[in-house]
Every structure is written in structure tokens, then in C-alpha cells.
C-alpha positions as CSV (number, residue, x, y, z in Angstrom):
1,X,4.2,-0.6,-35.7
2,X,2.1,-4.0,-36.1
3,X,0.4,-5.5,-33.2
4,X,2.8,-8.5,-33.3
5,X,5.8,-6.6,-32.4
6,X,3.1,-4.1,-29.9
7,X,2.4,-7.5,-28.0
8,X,6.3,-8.5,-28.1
9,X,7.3,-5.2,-26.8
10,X,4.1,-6.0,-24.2
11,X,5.8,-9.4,-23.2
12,X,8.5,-8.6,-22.3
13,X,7.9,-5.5,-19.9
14,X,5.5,-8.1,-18.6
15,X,8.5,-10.2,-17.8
16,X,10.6,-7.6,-16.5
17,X,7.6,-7.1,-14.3
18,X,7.2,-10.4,-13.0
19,X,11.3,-10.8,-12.3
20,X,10.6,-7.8,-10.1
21,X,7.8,-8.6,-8.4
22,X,10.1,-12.1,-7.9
23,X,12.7,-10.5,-6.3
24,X,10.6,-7.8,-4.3
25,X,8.6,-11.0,-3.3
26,X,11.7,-12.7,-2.2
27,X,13.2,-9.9,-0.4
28,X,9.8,-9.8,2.0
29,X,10.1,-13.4,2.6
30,X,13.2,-12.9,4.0
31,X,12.3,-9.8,6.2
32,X,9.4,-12.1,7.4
33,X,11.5,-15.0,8.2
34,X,14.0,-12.6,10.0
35,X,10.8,-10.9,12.1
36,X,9.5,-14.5,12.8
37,X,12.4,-15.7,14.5
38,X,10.7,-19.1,16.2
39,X,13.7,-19.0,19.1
40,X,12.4,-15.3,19.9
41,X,10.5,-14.7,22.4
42,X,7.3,-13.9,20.4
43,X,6.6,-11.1,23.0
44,X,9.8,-9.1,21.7
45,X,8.4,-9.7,17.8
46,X,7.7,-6.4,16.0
47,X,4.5,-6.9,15.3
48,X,3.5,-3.6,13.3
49,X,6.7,-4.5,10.9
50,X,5.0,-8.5,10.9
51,X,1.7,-7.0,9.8
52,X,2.7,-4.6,7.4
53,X,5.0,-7.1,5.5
54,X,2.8,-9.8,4.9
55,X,-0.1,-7.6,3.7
56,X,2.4,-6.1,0.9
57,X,3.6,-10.0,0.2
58,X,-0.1,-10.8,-0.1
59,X,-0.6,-7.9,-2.6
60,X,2.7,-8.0,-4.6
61,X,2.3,-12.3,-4.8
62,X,-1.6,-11.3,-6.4
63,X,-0.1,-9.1,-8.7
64,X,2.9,-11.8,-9.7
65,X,-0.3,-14.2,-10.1
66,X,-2.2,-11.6,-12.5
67,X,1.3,-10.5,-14.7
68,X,1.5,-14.4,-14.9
69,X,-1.6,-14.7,-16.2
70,X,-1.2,-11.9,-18.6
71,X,2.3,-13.6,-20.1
72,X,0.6,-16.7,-20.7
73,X,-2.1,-15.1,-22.8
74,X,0.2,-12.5,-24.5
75,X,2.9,-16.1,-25.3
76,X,-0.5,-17.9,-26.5
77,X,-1.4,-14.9,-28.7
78,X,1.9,-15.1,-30.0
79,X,2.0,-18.3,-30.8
80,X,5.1,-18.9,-28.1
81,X,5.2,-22.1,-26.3
């Protein structure tokens, strides 16, 4: 196999990747959102589920930024826009 069609197969588990990450990403927002209720009292918030959701959307939106990164280099390689 050539290292064009390597860096094609490359691309686009790199994209399937990042549309994961997007959705995983999105699905925390919204669990976040739903924690942080602003007409709760902010007593009654979970706070251990608060905590442990924003460090995994911290880590999982770092790793969305570096597979970003990677596609853009990998497309540029490739000559794609």
C-alpha cells in the first residue's frame, strides 16, 4: 500500500474520531447544563457529578483540539483544501 492511500485511510479514522469526540463533547455539555440548573438551589447541585464532568469535557475538548490539528496536517499533506 503507498503512503498516499496510508494517510487517506489515516484521515479519515481521524474524522470519525473527531465526530465522536463531537458528539461525546456535546452529550457532556448537556449533562452539565442539566447539573447547573441556575433556578436550583446551588446547595441541592451534585457537585461530585459537576466536577467529574467538566474535567472529562476539558480532556475530551483537548483531544478534539489535537485530532483537529492532526486532520489539518494529514489534508495539507494530501494536498486537500
Amino acid at each position: 500500500m503507498n503512503e498516499r492511500n496510508e494517510n487517506k485511510g489515516r484521515l479519515h479514522d481521524l474524522r470519525l474520531e473527531s465526530k465522536r469526540l463531537k458528539l461525546s463533547i456535546q452529550g457532556l455539555i448537556h449533562t452539565l447544563r442539566s447539573a447547573i440548573n441556575p433556578h436550583d438551589d446551588f446547595l441541592e447541585m451534585d457537585e461530585e457529578l459537576i466536577h467529574e464532568q467538566a474535567f472529562e469535557l476539558s480532556q475530551k475538548i483537548d483531544l478534539f483540539k489535537g485530532t483537529a490539528k492532526k486532520i489539518k496536517l494529514l489534508k495539507k499533506d494530501l494536498g486537500i483544501d
